[in-house]
N, C-alpha and C positions, 0 to 999 in steps of 0.2 A: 557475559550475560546471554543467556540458552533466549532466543525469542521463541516462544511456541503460537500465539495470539497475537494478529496482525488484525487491524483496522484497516480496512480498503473503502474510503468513503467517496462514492462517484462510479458504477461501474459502467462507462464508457467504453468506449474504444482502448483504451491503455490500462483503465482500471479492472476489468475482465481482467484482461491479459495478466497483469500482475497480483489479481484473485489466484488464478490458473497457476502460476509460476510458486508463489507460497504455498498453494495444496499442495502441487506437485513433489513440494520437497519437506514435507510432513506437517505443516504447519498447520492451525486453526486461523480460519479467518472467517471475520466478520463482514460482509459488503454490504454497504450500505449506497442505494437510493431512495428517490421519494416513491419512483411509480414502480406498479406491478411489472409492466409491460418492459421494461427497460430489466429487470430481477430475469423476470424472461428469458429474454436474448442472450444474460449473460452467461444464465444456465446453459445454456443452448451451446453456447461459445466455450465453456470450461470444460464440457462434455467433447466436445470435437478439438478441444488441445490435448484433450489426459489421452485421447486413441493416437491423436499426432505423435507424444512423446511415448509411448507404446509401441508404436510401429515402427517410427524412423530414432526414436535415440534411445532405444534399450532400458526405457523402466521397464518396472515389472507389471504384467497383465494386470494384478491384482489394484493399482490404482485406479481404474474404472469403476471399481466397484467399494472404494472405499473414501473418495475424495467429499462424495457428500455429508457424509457424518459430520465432515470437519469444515463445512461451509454453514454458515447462517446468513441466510438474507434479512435486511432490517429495514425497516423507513424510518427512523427514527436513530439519529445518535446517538441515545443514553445507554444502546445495548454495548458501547465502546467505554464502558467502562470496566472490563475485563482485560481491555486488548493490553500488551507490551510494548508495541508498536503501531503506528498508527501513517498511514500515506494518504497523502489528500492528490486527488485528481478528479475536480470539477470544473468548471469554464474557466477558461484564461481571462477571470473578472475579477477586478481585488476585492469588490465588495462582498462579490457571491461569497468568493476564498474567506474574507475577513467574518462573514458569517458562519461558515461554517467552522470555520476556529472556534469562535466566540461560543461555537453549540459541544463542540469539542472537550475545548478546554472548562466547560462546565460539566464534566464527567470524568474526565480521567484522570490522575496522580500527576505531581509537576515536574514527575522526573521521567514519562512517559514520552521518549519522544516523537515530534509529530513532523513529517518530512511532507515536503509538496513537492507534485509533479512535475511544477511549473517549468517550460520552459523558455519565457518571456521574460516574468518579473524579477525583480534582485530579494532576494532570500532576506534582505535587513531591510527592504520596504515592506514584506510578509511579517517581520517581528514585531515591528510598531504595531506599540499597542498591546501589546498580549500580556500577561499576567507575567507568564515565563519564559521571554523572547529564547532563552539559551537553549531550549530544548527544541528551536525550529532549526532545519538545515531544509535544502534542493537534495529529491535522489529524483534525477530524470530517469527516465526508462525509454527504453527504443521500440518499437514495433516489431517484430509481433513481440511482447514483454514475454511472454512464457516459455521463449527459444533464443533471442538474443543474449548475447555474453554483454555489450557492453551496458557500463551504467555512467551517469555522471553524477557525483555528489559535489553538493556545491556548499559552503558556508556562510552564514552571516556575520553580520560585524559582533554577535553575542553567541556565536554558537558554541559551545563548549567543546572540549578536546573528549571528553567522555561520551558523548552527544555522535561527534561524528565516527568516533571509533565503533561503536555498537552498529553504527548502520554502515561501517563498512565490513565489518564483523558479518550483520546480516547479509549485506551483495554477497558474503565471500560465500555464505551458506547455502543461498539461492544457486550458486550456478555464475554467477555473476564475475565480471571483472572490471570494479570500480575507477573511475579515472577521475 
């Protein structure tokens, strides 16, 4: 499965980065926060990774000037109903997480899978409760996410074998080297 539409809901410190890392390597993505100010920074931040990977790892000049087409900033969830793939990284809080699923999984197809950042909670305390546990796994990312190789996926006790293959499918396509 070709993922072209990625959901980045949270753009933080790791979720930037991993906005930046999907542009980077053709992808559409959608990022989602609630504030302006925070859509902000991230632009700020995705501009100064696409000159990083420009300058010191040989893409080509021409992503500076094409990565934004293929960015959409959101405050709202419901625009993740296009996405392929969807990564969640917001506060290391189950409720917040558990909410933001619940806003999630009220927009996207149930074969959509939706990976968290987490790297605290156990990926089958994340599943309780969801509609489609099978389609949650862990893809942690490492800092800076738009340059580091490594990643770690992790599974839950419902995760499907087709679930985790697609996102390591994806690491592989990113740049990544899933462990």
């Amino acid at each position: 499965m070709q993922i072209e539409i990625v959901g980045v809901a949270g753009l933080g410190l790791l979720g930037r980065g991993i906005a930046a890392c999907c542009l980077a390597h053709g992808m559409k993505v959608i990022g989602f926060t609630r504030r302006q100010s925070t859509h902000e920074v991230a632009r700020r931040f995705i501009t100064e990774a696409m000159n990083d990977l420009v300058e010191r790892a040989g893409y080509p000049p021409s992503l500076r000037n094409e990565w934004p087409a293929r960015f959409t900033a959101v405050t709202t969830l419901d625009r993740f109903s296009d996405c392929q793939f969807i990564i969640e990284t917001v506060l290391e809080d189950m409720q917040i997480k558990q909410n933001v699923f619940d806003e999630i999984e009220a927009v996207v197809g149930p074969a959509v899978p939706i990976a968290s950042n987490t790297s605290a909670m156990p990926i089958s305390s994340l599943q309780h409760g969801r509609k489609h546990p099978q389609r949650f796994l862990g893809m942690h990312w490492s800092e800076n996410a738009h340059v580091t190789r490594f990643m770690e996926l992790i599974r839950g006790e419902q995760t499907t074998d087709q679930v985790f293959q697609i996102a390591a499918d994806l690491a592989g396509h990113i740049g990544k080297e899933p462990a």
